[in-house]
PyMOL Python script that loads the backbone (N, CA, C, O; Angstrom):
from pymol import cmd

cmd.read_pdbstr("""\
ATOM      1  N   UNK A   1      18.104   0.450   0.800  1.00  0.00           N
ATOM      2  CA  UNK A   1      17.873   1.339   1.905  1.00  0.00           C
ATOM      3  C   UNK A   1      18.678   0.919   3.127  1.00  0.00           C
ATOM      4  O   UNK A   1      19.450   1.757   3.593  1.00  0.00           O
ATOM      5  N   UNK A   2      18.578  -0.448   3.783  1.00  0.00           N
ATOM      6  CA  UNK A   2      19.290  -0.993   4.534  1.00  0.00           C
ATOM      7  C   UNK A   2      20.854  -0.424   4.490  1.00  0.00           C
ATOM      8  O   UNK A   2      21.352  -0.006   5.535  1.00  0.00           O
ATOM      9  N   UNK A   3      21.685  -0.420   3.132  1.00  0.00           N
ATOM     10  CA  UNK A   3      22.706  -0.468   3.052  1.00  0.00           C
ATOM     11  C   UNK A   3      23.108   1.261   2.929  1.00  0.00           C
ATOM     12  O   UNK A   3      24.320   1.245   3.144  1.00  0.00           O
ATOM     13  N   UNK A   4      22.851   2.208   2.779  1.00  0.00           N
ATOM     14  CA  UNK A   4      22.817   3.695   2.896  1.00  0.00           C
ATOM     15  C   UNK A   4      21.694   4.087   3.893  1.00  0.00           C
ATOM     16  O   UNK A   4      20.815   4.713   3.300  1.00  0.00           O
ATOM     17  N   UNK A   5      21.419   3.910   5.314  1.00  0.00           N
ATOM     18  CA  UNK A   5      20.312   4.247   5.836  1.00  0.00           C
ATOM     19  C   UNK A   5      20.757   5.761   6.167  1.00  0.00           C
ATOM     20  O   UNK A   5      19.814   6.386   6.652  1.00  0.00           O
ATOM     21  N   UNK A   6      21.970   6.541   6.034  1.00  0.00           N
ATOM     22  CA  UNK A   6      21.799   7.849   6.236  1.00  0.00           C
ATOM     23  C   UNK A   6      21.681   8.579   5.198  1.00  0.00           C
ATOM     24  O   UNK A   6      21.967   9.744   5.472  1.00  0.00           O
ATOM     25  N   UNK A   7      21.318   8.394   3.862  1.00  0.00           N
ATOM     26  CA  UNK A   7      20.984   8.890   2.522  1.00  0.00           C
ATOM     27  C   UNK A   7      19.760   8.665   2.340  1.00  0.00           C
ATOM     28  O   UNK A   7      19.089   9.222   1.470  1.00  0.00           O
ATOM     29  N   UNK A   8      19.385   7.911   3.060  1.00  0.00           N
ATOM     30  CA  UNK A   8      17.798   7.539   2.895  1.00  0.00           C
ATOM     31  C   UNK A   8      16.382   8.411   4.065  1.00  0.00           C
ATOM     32  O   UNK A   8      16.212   7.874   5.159  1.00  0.00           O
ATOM     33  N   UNK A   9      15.724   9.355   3.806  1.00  0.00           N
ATOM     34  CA  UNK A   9      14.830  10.131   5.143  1.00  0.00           C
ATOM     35  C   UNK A   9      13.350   9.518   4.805  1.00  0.00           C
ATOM     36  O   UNK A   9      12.426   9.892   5.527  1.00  0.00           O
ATOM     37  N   UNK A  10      13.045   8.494   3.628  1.00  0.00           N
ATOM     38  CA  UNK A  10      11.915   7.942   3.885  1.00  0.00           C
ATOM     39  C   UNK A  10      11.417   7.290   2.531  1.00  0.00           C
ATOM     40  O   UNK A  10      11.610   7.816   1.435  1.00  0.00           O
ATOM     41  N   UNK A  11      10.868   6.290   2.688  1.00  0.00           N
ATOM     42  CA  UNK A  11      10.438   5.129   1.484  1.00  0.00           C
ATOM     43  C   UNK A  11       8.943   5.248   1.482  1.00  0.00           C
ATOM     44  O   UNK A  11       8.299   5.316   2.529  1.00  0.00           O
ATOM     45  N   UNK A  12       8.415   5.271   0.314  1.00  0.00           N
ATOM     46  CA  UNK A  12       6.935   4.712  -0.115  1.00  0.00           C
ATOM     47  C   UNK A  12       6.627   3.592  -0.351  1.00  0.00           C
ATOM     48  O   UNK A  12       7.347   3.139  -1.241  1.00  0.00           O
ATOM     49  N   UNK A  13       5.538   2.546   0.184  1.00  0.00           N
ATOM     50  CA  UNK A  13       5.910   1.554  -0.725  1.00  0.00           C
ATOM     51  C   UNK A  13       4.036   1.886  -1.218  1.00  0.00           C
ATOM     52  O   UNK A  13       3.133   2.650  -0.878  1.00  0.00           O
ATOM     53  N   UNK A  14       4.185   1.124  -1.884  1.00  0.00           N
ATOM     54  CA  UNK A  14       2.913   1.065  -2.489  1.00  0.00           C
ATOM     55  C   UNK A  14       2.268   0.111  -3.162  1.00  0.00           C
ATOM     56  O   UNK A  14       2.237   0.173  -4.391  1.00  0.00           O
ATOM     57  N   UNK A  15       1.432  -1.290  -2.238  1.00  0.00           N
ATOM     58  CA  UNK A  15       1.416  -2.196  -2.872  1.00  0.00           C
ATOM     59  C   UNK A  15       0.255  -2.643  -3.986  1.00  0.00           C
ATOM     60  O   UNK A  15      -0.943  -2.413  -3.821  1.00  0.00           O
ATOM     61  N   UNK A  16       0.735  -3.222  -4.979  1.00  0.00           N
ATOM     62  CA  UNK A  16      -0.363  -4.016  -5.724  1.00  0.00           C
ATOM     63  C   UNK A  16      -0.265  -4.966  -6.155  1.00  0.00           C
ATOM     64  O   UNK A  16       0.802  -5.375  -6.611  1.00  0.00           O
ATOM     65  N   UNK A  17      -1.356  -5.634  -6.153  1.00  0.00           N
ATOM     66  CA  UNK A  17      -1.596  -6.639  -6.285  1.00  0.00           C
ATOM     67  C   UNK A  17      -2.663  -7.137  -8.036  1.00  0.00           C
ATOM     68  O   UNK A  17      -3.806  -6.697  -8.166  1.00  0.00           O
ATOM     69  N   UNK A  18      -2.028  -8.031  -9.131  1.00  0.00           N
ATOM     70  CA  UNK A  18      -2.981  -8.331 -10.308  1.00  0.00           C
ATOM     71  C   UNK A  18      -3.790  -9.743  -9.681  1.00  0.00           C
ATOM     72  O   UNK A  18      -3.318 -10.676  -9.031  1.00  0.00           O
ATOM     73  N   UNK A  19      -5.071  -9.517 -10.109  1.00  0.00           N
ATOM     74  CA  UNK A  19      -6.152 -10.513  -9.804  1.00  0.00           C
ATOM     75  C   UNK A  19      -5.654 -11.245 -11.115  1.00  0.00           C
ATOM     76  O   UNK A  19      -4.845 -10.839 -11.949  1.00  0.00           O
ATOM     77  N   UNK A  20      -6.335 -12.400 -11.071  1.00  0.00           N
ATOM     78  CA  UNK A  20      -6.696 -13.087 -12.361  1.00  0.00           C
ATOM     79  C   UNK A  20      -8.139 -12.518 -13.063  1.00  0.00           C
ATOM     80  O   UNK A  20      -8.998 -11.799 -12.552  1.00  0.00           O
ATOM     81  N   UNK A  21      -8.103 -12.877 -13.890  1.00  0.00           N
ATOM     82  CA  UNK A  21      -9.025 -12.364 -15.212  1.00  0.00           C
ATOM     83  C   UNK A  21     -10.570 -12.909 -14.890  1.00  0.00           C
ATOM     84  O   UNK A  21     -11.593 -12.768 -15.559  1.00  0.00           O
ATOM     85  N   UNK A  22     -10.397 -13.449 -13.868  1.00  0.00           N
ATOM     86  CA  UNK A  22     -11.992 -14.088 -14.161  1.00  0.00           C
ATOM     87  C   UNK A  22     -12.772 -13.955 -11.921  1.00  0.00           C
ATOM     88  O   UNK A  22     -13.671 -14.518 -11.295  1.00  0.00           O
ATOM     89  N   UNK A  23     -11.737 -12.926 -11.600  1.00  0.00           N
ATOM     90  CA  UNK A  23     -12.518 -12.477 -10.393  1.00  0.00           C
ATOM     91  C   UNK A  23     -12.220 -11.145 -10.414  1.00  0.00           C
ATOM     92  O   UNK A  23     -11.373 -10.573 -11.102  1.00  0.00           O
ATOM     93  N   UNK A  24     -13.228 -10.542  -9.344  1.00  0.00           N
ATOM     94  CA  UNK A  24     -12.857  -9.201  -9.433  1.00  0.00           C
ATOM     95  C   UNK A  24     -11.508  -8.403  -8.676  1.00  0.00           C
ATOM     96  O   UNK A  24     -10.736  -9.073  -7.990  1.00  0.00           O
ATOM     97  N   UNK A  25     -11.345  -7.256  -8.820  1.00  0.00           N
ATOM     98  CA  UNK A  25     -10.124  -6.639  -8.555  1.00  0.00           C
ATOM     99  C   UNK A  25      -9.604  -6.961  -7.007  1.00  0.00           C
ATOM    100  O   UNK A  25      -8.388  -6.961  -6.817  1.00  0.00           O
ATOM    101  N   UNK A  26     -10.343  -7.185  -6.098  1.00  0.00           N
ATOM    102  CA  UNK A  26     -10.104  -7.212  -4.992  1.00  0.00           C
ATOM    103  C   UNK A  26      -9.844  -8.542  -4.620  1.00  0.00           C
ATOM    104  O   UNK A  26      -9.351  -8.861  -3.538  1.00  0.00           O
ATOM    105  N   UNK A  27     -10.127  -9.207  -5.386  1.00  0.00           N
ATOM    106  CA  UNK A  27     -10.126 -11.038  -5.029  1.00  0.00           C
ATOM    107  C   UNK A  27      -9.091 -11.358  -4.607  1.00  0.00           C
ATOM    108  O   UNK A  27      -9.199 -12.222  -3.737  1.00  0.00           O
ATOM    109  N   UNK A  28      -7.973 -11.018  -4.849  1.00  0.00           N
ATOM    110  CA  UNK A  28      -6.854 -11.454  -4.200  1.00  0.00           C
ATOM    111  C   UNK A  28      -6.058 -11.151  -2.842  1.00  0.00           C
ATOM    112  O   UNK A  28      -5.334 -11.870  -2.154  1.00  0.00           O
ATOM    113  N   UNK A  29      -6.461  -9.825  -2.717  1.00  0.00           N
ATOM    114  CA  UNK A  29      -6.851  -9.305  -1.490  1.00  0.00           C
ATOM    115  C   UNK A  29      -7.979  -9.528  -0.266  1.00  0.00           C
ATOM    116  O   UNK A  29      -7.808  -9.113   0.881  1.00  0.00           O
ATOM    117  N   UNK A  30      -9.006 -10.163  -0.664  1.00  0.00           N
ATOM    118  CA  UNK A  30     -10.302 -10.731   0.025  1.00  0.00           C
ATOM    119  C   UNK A  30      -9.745 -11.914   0.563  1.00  0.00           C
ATOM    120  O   UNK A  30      -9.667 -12.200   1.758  1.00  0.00           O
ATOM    121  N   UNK A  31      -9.257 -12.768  -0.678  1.00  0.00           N
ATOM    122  CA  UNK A  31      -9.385 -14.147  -0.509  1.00  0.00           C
ATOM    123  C   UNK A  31      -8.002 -14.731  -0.278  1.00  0.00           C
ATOM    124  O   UNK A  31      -8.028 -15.846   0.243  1.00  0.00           O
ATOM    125  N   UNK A  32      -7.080 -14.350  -0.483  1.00  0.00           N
ATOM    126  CA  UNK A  32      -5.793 -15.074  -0.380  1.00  0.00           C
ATOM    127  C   UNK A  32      -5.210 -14.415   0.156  1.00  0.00           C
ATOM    128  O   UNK A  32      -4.386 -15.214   0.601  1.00  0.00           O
ATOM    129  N   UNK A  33      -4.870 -13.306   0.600  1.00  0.00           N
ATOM    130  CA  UNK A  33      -4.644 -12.104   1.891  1.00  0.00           C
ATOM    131  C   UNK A  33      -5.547 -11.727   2.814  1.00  0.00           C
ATOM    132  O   UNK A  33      -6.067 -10.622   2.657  1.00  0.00           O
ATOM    133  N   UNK A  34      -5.983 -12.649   4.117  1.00  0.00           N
ATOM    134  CA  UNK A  34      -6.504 -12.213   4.366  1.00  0.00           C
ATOM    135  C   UNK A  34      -6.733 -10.639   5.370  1.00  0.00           C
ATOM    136  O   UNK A  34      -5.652 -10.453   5.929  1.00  0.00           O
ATOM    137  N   UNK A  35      -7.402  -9.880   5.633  1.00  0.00           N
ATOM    138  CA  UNK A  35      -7.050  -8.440   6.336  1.00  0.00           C
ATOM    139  C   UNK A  35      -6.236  -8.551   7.146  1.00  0.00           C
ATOM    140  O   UNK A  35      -5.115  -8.045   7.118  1.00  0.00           O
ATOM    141  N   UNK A  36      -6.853  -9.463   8.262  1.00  0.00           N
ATOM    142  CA  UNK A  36      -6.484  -9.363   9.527  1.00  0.00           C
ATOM    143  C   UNK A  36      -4.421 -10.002   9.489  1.00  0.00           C
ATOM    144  O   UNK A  36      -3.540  -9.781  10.320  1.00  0.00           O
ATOM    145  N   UNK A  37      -4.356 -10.866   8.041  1.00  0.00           N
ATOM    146  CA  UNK A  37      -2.880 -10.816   8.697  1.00  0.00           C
ATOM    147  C   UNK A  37      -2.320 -10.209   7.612  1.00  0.00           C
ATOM    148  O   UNK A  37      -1.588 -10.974   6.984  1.00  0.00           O
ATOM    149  N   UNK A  38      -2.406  -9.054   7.147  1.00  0.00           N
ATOM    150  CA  UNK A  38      -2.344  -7.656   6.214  1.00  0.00           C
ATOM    151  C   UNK A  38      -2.261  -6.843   7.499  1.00  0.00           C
ATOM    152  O   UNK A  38      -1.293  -6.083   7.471  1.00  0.00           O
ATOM    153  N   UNK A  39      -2.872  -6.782   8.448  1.00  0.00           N
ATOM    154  CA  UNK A  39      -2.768  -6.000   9.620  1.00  0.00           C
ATOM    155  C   UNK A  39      -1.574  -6.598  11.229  1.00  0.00           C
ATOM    156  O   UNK A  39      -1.295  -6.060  12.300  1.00  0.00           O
ATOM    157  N   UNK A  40      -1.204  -7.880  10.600  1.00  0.00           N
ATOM    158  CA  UNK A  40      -0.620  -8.641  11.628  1.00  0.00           C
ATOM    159  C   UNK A  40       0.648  -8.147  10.661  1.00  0.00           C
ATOM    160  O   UNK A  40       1.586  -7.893  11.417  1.00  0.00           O
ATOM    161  N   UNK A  41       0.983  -7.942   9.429  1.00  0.00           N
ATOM    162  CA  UNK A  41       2.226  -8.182   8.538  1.00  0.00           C
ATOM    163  C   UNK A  41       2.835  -6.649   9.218  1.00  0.00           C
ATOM    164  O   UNK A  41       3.940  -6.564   9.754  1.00  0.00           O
ATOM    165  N   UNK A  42       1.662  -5.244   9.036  1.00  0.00           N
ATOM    166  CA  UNK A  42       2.075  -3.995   9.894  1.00  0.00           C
ATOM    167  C   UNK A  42       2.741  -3.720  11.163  1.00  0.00           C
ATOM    168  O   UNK A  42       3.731  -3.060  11.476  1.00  0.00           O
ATOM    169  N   UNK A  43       1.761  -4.540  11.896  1.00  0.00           N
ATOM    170  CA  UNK A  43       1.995  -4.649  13.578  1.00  0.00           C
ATOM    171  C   UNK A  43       2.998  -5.234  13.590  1.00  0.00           C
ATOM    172  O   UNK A  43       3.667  -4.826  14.539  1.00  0.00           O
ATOM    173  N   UNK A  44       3.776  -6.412  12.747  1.00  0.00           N
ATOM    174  CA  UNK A  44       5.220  -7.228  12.746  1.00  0.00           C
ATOM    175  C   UNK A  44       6.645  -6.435  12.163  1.00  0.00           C
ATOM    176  O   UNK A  44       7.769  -6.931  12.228  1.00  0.00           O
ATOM    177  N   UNK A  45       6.350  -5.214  11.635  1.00  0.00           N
ATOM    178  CA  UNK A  45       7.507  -4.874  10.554  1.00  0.00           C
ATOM    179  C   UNK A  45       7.710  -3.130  11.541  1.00  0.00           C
ATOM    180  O   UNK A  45       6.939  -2.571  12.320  1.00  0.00           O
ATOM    181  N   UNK A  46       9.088  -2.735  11.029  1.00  0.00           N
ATOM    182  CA  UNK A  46       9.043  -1.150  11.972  1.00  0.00           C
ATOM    183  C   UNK A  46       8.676  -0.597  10.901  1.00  0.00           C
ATOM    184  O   UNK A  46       9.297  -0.684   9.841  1.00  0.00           O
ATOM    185  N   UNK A  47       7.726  -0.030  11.055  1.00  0.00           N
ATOM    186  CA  UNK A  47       6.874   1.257  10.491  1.00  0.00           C
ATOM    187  C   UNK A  47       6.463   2.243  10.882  1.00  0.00           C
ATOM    188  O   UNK A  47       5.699   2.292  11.846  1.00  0.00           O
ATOM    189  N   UNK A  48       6.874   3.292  10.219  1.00  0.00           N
ATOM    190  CA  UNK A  48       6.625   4.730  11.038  1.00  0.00           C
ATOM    191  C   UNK A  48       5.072   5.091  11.208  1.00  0.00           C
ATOM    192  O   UNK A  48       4.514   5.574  12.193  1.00  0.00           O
ATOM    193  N   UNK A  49       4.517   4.708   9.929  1.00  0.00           N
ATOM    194  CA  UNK A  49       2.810   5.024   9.721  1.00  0.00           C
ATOM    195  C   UNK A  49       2.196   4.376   8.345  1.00  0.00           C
ATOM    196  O   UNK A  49       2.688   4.102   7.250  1.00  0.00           O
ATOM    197  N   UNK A  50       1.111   4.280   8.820  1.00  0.00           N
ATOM    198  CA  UNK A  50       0.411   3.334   7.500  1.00  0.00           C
ATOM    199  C   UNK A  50      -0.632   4.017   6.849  1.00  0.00           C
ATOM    200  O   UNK A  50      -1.577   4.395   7.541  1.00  0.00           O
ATOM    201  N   UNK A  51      -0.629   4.223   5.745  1.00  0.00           N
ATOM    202  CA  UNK A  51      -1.839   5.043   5.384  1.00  0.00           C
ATOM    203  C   UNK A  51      -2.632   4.413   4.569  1.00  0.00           C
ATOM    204  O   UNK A  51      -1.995   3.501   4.041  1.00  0.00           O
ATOM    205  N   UNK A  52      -3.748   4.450   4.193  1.00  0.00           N
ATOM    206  CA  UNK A  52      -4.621   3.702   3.539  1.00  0.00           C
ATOM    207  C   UNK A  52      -5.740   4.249   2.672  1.00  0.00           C
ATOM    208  O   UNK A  52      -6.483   4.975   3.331  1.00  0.00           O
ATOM    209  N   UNK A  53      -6.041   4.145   1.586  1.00  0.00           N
ATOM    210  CA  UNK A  53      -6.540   5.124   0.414  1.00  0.00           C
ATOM    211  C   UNK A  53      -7.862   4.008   0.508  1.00  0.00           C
ATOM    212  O   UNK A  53      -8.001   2.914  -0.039  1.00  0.00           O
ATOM    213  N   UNK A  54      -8.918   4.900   1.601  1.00  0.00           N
ATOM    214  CA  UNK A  54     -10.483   4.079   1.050  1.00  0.00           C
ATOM    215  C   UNK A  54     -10.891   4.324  -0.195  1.00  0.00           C
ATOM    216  O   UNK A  54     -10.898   5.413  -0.768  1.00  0.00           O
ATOM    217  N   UNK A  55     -11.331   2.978  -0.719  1.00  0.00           N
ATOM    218  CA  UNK A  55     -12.317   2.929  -1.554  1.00  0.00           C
ATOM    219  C   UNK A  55     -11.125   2.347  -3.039  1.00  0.00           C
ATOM    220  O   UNK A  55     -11.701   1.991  -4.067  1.00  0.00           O
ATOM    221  N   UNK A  56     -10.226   2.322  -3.025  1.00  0.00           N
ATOM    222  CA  UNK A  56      -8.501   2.280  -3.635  1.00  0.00           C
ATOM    223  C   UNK A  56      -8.781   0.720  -3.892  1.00  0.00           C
ATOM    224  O   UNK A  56      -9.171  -0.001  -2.974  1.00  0.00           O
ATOM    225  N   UNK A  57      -8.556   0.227  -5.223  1.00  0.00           N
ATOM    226  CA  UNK A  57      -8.634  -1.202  -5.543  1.00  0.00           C
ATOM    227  C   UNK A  57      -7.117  -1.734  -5.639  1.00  0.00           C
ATOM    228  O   UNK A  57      -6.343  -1.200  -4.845  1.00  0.00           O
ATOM    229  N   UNK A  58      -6.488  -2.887  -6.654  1.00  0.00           N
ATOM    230  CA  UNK A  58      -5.793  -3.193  -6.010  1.00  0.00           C
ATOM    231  C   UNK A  58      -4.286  -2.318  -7.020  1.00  0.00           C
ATOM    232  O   UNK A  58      -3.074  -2.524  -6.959  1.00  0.00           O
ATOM    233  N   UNK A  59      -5.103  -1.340  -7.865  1.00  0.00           N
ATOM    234  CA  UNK A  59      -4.300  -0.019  -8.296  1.00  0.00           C
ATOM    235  C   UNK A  59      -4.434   1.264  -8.109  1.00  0.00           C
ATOM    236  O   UNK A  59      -4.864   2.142  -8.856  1.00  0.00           O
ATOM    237  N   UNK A  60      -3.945   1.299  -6.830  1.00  0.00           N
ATOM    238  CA  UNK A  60      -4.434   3.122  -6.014  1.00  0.00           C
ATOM    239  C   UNK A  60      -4.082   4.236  -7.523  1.00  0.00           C
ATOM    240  O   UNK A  60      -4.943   5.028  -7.906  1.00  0.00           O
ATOM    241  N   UNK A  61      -3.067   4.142  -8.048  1.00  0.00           N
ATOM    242  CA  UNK A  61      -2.883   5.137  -9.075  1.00  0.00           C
ATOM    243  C   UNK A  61      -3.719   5.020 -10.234  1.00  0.00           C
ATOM    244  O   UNK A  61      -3.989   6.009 -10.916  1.00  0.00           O
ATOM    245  N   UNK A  62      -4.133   3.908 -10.491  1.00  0.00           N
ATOM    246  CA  UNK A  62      -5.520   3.895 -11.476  1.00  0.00           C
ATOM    247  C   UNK A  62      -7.128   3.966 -10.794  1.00  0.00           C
ATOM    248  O   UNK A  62      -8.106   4.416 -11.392  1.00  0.00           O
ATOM    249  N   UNK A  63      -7.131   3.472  -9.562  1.00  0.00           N
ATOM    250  CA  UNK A  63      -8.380   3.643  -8.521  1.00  0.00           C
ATOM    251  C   UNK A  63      -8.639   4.999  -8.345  1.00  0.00           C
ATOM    252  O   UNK A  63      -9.595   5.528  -8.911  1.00  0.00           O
ATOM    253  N   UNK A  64      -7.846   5.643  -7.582  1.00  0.00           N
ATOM    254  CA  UNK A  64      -7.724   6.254  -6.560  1.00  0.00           C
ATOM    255  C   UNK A  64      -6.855   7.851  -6.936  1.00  0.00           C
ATOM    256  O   UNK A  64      -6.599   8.626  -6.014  1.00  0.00           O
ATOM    257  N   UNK A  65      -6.463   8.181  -8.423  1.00  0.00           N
ATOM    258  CA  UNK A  65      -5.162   8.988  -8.771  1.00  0.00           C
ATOM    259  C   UNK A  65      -5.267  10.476  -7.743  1.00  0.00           C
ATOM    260  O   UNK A  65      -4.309  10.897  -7.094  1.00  0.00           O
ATOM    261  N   UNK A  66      -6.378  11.004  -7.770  1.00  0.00           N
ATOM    262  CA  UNK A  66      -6.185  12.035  -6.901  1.00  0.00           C
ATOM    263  C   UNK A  66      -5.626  11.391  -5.282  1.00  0.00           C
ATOM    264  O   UNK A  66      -4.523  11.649  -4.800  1.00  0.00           O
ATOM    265  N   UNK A  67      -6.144  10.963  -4.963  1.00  0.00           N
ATOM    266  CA  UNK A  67      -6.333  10.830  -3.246  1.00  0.00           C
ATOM    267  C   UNK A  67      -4.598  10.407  -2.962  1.00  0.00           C
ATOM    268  O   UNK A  67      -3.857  10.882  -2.102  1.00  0.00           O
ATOM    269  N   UNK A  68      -4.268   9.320  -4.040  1.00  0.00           N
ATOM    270  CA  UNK A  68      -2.967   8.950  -3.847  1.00  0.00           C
ATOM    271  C   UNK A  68      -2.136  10.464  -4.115  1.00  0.00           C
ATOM    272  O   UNK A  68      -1.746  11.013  -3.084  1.00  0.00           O
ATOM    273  N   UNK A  69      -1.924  10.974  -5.064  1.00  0.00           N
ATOM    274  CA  UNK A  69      -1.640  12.073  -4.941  1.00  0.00           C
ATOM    275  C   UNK A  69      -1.759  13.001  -3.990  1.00  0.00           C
ATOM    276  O   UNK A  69      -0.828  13.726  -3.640  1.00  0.00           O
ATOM    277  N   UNK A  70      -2.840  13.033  -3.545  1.00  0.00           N
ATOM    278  CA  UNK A  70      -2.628  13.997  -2.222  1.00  0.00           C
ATOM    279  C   UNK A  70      -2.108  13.655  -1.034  1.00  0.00           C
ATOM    280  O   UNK A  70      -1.732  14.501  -0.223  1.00  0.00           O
ATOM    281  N   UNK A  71      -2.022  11.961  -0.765  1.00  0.00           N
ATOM    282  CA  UNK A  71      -1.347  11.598   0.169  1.00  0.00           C
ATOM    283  C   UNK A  71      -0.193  11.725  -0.096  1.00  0.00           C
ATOM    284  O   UNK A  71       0.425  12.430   0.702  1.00  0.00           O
ATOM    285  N   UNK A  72       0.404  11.289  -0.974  1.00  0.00           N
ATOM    286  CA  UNK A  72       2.208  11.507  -1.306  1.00  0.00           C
ATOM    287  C   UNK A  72       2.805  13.174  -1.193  1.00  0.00           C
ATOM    288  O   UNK A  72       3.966  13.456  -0.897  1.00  0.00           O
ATOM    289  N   UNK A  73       1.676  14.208  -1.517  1.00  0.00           N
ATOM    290  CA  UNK A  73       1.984  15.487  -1.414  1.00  0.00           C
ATOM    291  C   UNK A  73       2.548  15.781   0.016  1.00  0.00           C
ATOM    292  O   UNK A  73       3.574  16.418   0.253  1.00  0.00           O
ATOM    293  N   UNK A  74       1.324  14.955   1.334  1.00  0.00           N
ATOM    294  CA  UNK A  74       1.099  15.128   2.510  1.00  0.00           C
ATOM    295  C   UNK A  74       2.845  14.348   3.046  1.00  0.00           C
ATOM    296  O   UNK A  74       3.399  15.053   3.889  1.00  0.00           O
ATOM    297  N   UNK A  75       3.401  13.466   2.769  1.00  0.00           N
ATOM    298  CA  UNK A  75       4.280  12.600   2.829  1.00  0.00           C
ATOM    299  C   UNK A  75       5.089  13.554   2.877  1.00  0.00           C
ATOM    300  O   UNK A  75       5.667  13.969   3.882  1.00  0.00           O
ATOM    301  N   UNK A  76       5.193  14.064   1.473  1.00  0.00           N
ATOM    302  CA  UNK A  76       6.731  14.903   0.572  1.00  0.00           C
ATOM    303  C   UNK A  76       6.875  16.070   1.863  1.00  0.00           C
ATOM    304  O   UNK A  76       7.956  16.211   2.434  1.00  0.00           O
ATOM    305  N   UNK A  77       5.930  16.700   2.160  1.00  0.00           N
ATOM    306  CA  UNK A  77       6.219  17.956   3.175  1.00  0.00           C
ATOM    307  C   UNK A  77       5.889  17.451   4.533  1.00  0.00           C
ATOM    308  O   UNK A  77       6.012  18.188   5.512  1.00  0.00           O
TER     309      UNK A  77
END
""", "prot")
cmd.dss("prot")
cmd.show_as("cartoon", "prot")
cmd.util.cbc("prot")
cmd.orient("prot")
């Protein structure tokens, strides 16, 4: 993106994260990320907008498939 930034009008990212097998889905997100510098990593980087899929574990497209979908719809137009 850096290197074509006028071919480029906008990126998704979409992160996830695999737990290990013996905590639950969010554990790695709870415990070794914590929020607040998940929210310091935003406030540090240029970002146009952040969106966030409540209730979304740490696989929005297996959590979450509608809602992510409707956000990316909301994105696309």
């Amino acid at each position: 993106m850096e290197r074509f930034p006028n071919k480029i009008s906008l990126a998704v990212f979409l992160s996830a994260f695999m737990p290990d097998t013996a905590s639950p889905p969010a554990h790695v997100i709870n415990e070794i990320i914590p929020r607040g510098y998940q929210i310091w990593m935003l406030e540090n980087y240029a970002v146009e907008a952040v969106k966030e899929i409540k209730g979304a574990d740490h696989m929005a497209m297996l959590s979450k498939p509608k809602e992510l979908f409707e956000l990316l719809m909301e994105i696309a137009l």
